[in-house]
N, C-alpha and C positions, 0 to 999 in steps of 0.2 A: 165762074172760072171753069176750066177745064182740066184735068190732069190724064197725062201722056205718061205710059211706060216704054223704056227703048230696049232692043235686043240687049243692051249693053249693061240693064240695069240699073238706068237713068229714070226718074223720076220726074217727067218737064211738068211745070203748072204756067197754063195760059191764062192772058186775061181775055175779057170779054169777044174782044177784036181778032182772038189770035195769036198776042202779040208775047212771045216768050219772057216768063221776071225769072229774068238772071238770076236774084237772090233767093231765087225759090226752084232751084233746079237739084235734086235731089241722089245721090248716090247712092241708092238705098241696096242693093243688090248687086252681086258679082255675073251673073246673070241674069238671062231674059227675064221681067216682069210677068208673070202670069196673069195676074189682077189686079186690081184696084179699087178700092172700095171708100166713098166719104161719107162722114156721118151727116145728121141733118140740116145743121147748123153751119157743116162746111171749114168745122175749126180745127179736127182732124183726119187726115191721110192713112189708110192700112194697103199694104201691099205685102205680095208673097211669089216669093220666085220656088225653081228647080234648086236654089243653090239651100235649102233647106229655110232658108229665113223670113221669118215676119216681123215688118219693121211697119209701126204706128206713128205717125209723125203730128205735132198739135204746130199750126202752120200762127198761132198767137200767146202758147204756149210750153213750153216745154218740161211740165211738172206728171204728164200722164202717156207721155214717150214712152213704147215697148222697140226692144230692137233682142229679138228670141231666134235662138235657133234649134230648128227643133227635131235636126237631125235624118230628115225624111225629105222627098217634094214635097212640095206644096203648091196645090194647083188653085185655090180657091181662098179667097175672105172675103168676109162682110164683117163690120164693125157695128156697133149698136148705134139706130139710128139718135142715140141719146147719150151719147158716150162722149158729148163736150158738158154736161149737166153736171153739177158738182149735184153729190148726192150718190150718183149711178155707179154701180160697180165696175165699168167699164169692162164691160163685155164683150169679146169679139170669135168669130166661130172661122175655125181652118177646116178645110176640106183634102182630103188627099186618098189613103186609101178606109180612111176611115173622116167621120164626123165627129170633129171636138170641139166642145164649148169651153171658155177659159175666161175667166171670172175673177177681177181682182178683188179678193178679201181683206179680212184684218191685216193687219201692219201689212201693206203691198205684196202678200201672196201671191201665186196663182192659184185656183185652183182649175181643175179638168176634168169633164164630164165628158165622157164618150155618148157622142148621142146616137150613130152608128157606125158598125162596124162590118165591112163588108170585104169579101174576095172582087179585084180591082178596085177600081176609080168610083166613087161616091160620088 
């Protein structure tokens, strides 16, 4: 499959062909999509707009759904390429003016590792 972000902060997932699933057309963002990112398995969606928010979508489950906002842009994610694996902390890294890793822990934490931190865009 393929996943489409729209200026609109539309979310489309195509099938093979092309072919738009309706049921899987995604509102994720009040704003343009910046990125998109699937894990390896293909079970979950991370995306992150200008509108501050990171929304993690499981497209066969919905028990490991992030929908954060985290108050800044956000120009970048990648989600763990293992992060449908029950086991896995389900780890996913934002990029904006800084590099943070975010880690779910005991009882559904987060936690946050700044892995760097820089003057502009990381």
């Amino acid at each position: 499959f393929l996943c489409l972000g729209s200026h609109w902060g539309r979310i489309h997932i195509l099938d093979h062909q092309g072919n738009n699933i309706q049921s899987k057309t995604l509102q994720a963002h009040t704003v343009a999509v910046n990125q998109i990112s699937i894990d390896q398995k293909g079970d979950y969606i991370g995306s992150c707009s200008d509108d501050g928010k990171v929304f993690i979508y499981g497209l066969y489950s919905l028990d490991n759904n992030q929908n954060m906002s985290l108050g800044r842009l956000v120009k970048s994610i990648a989600i763990d390429p293992n992060y449908s694996k029950s086991g896995s902390s389900k780890k996913f890294i934002t990029g904006d003016d800084k590099l943070v890793l975010y880690e779910k822990t005991f009882l559904s934490r987060m936690k946050l590792t700044v892995l760097c931190d820089a003057e502009g865009g990381v």
